[in-house]
C-alpha positions in Angstrom: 111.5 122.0 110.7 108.4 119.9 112.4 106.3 118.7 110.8 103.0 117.5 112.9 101.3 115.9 109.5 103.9 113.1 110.1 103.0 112.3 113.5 99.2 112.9 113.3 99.4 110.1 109.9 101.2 107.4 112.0 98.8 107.5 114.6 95.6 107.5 112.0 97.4 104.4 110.3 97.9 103.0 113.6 101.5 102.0 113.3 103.8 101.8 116.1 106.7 104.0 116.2 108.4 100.3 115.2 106.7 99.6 112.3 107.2 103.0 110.7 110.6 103.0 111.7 111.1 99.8 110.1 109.5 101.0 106.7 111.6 103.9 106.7 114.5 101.6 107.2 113.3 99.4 104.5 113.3 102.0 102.5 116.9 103.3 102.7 116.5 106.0 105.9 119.3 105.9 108.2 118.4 107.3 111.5 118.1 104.8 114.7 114.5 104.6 116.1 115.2 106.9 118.7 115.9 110.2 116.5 113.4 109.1 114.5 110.5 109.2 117.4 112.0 112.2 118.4 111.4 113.5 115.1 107.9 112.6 114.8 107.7 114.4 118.1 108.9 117.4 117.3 112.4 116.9 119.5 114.9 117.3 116.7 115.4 117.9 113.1 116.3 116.1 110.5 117.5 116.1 106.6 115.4 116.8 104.4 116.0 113.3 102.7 115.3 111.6 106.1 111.7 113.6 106.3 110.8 112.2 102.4 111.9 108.9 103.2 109.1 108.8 106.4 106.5 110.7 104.2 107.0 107.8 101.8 106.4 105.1 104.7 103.3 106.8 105.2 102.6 107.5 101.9 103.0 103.6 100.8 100.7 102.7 104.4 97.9 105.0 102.9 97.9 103.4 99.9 98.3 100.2 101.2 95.3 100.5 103.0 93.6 102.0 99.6 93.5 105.2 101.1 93.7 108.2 98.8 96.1 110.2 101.2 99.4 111.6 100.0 101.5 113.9 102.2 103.9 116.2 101.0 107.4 115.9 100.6 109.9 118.6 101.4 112.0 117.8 98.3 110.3 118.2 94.6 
């Protein structure tokens, strides 16, 4: 399922389809850049642990940036 939130944050935080990929990477996802842009694009679907890994990326980029932002994972 799409989730536009996902998209819409990268492009607040500024970060390049790159550097969030290579967060989510960092962070244990698995998917190549290219399903993951097509993710954020609305293109595919993926798992539901792929979707909380990139809503931690952002997540950590807000707060990085001491923004009080937090979107939501699909997974309690």
């Amino acid at each position: 399922m799409f989730d536009p939130s996902l998209h819409a944050a990268r492009l607040s935080l500024g970060l390049s389809p790159i550097e969030l990929w290579t967060r989510y990477i960092t962070l244990g996802g698995n998917l190549d850049l290219t399903s993951t842009d097509a993710y954020l694009n609305g293109l595919v679907d993926v798992e539901d642990i792929d979707h909380d890994i990139l809503t931690h990326a952002l997540n950590e980029s807000y707060s990085d940036r001491g923004e009080n932002r937090s979107l939501a994972y699909r997974r309690p």
